[in-house]
N, C-alpha and C positions, 0 to 999 in steps of 0.2 A: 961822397954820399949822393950827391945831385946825379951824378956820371951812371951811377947804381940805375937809379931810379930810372933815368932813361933810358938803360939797356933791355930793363925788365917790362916797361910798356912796349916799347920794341918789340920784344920776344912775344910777347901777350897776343899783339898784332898780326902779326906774322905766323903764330899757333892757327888764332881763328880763322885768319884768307885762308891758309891749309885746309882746316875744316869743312869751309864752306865750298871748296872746290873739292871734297872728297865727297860733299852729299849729291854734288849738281854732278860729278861723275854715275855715281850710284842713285838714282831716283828711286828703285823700289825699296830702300832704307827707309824712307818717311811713312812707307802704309806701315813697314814693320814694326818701328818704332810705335807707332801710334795703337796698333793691335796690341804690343806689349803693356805700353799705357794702360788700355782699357783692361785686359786682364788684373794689371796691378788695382786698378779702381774695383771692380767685380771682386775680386778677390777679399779686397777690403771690406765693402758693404760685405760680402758674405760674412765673413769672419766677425761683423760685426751683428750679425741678425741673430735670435733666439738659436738654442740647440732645436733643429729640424729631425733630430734620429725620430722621428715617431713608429721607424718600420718594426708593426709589429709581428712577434714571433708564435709558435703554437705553443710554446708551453708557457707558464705563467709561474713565479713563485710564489707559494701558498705557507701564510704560517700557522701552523697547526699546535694548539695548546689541549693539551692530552691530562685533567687531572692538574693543571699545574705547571707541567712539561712542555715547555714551547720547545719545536724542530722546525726547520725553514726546510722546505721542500721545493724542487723542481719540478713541475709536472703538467703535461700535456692535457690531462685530465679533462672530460667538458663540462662535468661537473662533480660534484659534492659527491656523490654516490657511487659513482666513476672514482672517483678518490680512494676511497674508505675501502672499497673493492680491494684495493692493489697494497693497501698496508696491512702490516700482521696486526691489527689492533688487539682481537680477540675479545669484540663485542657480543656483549647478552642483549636481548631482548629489550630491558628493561632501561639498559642506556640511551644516551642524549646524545644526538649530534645537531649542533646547529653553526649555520643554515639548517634547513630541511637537504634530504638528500635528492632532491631535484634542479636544485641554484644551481644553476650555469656558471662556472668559473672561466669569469671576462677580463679580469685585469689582473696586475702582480700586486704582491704584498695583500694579497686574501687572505682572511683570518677566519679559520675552523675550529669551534669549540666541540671536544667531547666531555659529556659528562658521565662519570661514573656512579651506577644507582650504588647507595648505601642504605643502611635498614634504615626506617622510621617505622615508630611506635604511632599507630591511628587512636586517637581517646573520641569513642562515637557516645550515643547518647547513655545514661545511667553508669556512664562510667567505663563501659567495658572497651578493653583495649586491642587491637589488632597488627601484625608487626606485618610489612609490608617491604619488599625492597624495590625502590625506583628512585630516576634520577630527574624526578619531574622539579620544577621549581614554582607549581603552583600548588598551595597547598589544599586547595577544594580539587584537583586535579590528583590528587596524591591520594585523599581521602573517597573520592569515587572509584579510582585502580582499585582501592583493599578491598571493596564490594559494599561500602556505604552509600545507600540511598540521601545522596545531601541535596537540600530542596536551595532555591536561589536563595530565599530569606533567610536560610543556616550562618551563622557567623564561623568561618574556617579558617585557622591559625597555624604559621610554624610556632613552637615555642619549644625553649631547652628543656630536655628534662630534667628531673629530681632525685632525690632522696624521697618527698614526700609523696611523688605522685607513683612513686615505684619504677620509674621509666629512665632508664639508660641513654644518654645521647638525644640525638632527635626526634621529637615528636608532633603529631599534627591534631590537634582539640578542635573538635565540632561542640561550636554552643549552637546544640535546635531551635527553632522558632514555633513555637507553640502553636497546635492547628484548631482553629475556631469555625463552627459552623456557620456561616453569614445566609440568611435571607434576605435580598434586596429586591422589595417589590415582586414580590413570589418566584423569584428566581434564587433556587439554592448555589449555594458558591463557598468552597472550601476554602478558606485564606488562610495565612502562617504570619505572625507578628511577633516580636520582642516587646510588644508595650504591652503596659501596666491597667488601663483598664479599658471600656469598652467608646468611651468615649474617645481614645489617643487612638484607638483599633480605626473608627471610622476615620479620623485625621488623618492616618496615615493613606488608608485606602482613595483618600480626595471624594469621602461622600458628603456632600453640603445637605445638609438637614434644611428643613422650611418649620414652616407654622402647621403644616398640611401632615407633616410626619409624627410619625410613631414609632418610637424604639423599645423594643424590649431584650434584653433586661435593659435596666436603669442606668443610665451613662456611667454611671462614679462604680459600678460593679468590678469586679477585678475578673483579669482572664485568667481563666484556668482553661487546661485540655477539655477540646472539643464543646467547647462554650456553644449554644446554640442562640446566636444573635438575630435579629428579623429588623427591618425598615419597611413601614409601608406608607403607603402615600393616600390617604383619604379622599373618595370621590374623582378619582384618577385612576383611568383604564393606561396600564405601562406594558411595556414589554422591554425585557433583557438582551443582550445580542449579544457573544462572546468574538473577540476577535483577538488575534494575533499582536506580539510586539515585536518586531524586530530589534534582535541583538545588537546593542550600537558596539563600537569597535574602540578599542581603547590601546595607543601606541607607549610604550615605554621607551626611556632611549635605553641602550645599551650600548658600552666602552668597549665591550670587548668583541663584538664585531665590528667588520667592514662599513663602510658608509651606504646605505638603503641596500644592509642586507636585511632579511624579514626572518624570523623566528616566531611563530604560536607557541603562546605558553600555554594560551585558555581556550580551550573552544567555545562559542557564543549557545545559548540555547533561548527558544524564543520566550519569549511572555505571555500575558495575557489580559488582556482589559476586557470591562463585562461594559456597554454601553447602554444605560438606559436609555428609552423613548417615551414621552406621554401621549399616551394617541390619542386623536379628534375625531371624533365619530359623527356625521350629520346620514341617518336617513340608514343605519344602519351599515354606510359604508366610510373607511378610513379617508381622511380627506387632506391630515397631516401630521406630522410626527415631529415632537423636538426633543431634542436633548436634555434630558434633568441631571444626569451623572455619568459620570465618567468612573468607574471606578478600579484601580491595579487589582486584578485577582492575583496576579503571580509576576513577580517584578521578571524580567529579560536579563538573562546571565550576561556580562559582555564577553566578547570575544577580545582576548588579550595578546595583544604583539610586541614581539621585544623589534626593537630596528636601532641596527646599529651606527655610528656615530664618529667610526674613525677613519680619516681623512690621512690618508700616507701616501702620496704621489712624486713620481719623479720627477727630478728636474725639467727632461724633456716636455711633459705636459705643461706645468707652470710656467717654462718660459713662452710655450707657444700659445697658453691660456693669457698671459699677461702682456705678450706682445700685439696679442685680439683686442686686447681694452675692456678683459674680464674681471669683473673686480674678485679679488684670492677671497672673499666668505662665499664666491660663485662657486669654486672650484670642487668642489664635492658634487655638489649639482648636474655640472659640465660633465663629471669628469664621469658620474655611473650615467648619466644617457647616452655620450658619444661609446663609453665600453660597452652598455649594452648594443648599441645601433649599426657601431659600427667595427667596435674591439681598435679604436683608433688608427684604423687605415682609412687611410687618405684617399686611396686610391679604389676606394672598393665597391663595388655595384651591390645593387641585392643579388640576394640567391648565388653569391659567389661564397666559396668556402675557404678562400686562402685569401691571400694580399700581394696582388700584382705588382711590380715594381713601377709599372708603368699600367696607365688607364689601359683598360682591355675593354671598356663600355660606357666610358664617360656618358654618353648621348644616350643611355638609357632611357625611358619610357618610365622607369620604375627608381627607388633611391637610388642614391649615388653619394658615396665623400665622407666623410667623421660623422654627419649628422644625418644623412640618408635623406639628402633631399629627393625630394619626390616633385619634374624630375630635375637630373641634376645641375642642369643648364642654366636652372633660373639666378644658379648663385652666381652668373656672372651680375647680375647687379653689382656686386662688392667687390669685382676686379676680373680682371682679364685671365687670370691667370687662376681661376677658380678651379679646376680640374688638378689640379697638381701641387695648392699652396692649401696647407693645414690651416695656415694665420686666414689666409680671405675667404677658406671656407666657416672659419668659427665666426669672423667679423656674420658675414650670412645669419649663422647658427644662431648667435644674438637678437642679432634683428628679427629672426622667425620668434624669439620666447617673447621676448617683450614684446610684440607686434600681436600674439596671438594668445599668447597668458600672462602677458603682466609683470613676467620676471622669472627667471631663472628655476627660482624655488618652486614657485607654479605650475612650472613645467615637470620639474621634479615631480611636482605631489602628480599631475597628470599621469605620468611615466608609472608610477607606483600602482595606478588604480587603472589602468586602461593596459597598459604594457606598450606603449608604442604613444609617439607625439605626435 
C-alpha cells in the first residue's frame, strides 16, 4: 500500500513538471486562457442580470372584448381607430368603443371594449316614455341622446323595468327638479330644487339671511312650480353679478381597461353662481363693494372619466423595473410613461419612428432613452453606460420623478393632465 502511494505522488509530480514546461513552451496559452476566463465570468453575470429583451416591435397585442367576446389580436395598429377600421365589427352609430378612438396603442396586452347599443325605455317628466337605442353607460347621457331637456338638478337613473311601470328591460327615470322664481336683491334668477319648502330652497342655494332681510313668501311655505320667491336687503344699495362654474372632473376606476387608459362617460357642462355685492356710496360715487352672497343658480354638471386599472406586463419590463430598485405598486406608473415616451426603446431619440439596435443619436440636444431625457447625456449621472443600459437609464428615470414630483404616481397624474413629464 505504501509502495502505491509513492508511485502515485511520483506520477503526480512528474504530470505537473510536464505541465509547466508545456505552458513556458507556449506563452501565448496564458492571455488565452485568461480571455476564456473572462468570457466564462461575463458570461455568468450576464446570465445572471434581469431579462434585457426590451427590443420593442411595431405591432403590439391587443385584447379586444366585443359584447362579452374577448379575441387576442396582433396588430401594428397606432391606434384605436386604426384598429376598429381594419376589423369586420359592423358598428352603428350608436355604439361604444372605449378608449376613445384616438388612444394610441403603446404597449402589448391593450384592452378594447365595444359596447353594443341596446334599447332603453327614457321615463321623462308626467310619465311619458321614450325608447331610445344606445350604448351610453351614463344614464343623464342616455336621457339627453332621446331629446330630453335634463337640467343638472334633475335626478337620472338606470332602473329595471316592470310589469308596473309597463316597461320591458331597461329603463332610464328622470325625477325633475321643480323650477322656482327666485328674486335676490332685485336680481331675478331661475333655480330648480327637490326641497320641500322655501326656507330648505334658500339652504340649499347658501343664501345667509341677516336681520336687514326680507323674504317672501314665508319660509315654512312649500314649493310648488314656479314659486315666485324674492330676498331683499333693507337700506342696502346691491347688485347681482352672474358668473360661471367650472365643471369639476370626476375619475372612476374601471377593470376592464388598460392601466391610465381614459374613457368619458359624462361630459361636464358649466354652472352658475349669481355673486351678490353691497355697495358704498360716498359723494355719489362707488367707493366699495363686499360680498353678502354667494349663491348656486345652477349646480356644474361634472365631467365623468372612467380610467382604467389593469396592470398586465411582461416579464421583460418587471424584471428590468425591479432590477432599477422600482418598487412593483410603481409598475403601472413606469410602465404607461416610458410606453408613452418612449414605447420602451432604449435606444430611441425623439422624432425617431422606429428602434435602432444601436444609439443613432444618443448626444441628442432633445430626449433620448425609455424616459426621453431631455438631453440624454445627463443620465450619465447613474452610470457610464447610460446610452445602452435600460436598468441605469430607469435608476435616472427615478431620480427625475421623485426629484421633481415626489413619486412615481405624481408623475403619473402629471403625465395624465399635461401629456408629457
Amino acid at each position: 500500500m505504501k509502495l502505491f502511494k509513492r508511485r502515485l505522488v511520483k506520477r503526480y509530480q512528474l504530470v505537473h513538471k510536464a505541465g509547466r514546461r508545456h505552458i513556458y513552451a507556449r506563452p501565448y496559452i496564458i492571455p488565452i486562457l485568461g480571455l476564456l476566463a473572462g468570457v466564462a465570468v461575463v458570461g455568468g453575470v450576464i446570465l445572471g442580470r434581469p431579462n434585457l429583451n426590451l427590443r420593442p416591435s411595431d405591432s403590439h397585442v391587443v385584447f379586444l372584448s366585443d359584447n362579452g367576446t374577448r379575441e387576442t389580436l396582433d396588430t401594428k395598429a397606432a391606434t384605436v381607430g386604426d384598429l376598429v377600421k381594419k376589423l369586420p365589427l359592423n358598428l352603428i352609430p350608436q355604439d361604444v368603443v372605449e378608449p376613445s378612438l384616438s388612444t394610441p396603442i403603446v404597449e402589448d396586452n391593450f384592452r378594447i371594449n365595444v359596447y353594443r347599443a341596446r334599447p332603453v325605455t327614457v321615463v321623462g317628466d308626467n310619465g311619458a316614455k321614450t325608447v331610445t337605442v344606445t350604448a351610453q353607460r351614463s344614464a343623464r347621457v342616455v336621457a339627453q341622446n332621446a331629446g330630453l331637456n335634463v337640467y343638472p338638478e334633475d335626478n337620472v337613473n338606470f332602473e329595471p323595468g316592470s310589469v308596473g311601470s309597463n316597461v320591458i328591460g331597461e329603463q332610464v327615470v328622470v325625477d325633475p327638479a321643480t323650477p322656482v322664481n327666485l328674486t335676490l336683491y332685485g336680481t331675478d334668477l331661475t333655480v330648480r330644487t327637490h326641497t320641500k319648502t322655501v326656507a330648505d330652497l334658500l339652504k340649499e342655494k347658501n343664501v345667509h339671511l341677516t336681520s336687514k332681510d326680507t323674504v317672501k313668501p314665508a319660509l315654512g311655505t312649500p314649493i310648488s312650480a314656479d314659486l315666485a320667491v324674492s330676498v331683499v336687503r333693507n337700506g342696502v344699495s346691491t347688485v347681482t353679478v352672474e358668473q360661471p362654474i367650472t365643471p369639476p372632473v370626476q375619475y372612476v376606476n374601471d377593470s376592464s381597461l388598460s392601466f391610465g387608459a381614459t374613457a368619458v362617460r359624462q361630459s361636464g357642462v358649466p354652472g352658475k353662481i349669481a355673486i351678490t355685492y353691497q355697495i358704498d356710496v360716498e359723494g355719489g360715487v362707488e367707493v366699495s363693494r363686499t360680498v353678502i352672497q354667494q349663491t348656486t343658480v345652477t349646480p356644474a354638471t361634472p365631467q365623468i372619466i372612467a380610467i382604467g386599472t389593469v396592470v398586465d406586463l411582461s416579464g421583460d419590463k418587471t424584471s428590468v423595473m425591479g432590477a432599477a430598485g422600482i418598487a412593483s405598486s410603481d409598475y403601472g406608473y413606469v410602465d404607461y410613461i416610458v410606453s408613452h415616451e418612449s414605447g420602451w426603446c432604449y435606444t430611441k431619440a425623439q422624432g425617431e419612428h422606429y428602434c435602432p439596435a444601436q444609439p443613432d443619436n444618443a448626444y441628442t440636444p432633445y430626449g433620448y432613452g425609455l424616459c426621453q431625457a431631455t438631453p440624454g447625456y445627463k443620465m450619465a449621472s447613474a452610470g457610464s453606460d447610460w446610452a445602452t443600459n435600460p436598468i441605469t437609464q430607469l435608476h435616472w428615470c427615478s431620480g427625475y420623478a421623485y426629484g421633481r414630483y415626489g413619486s412615481w404616481y405624481a408623475a403619473y397624474v402629471h403625465w395624465l393632465n399635461n401629456f408629457s413629464w
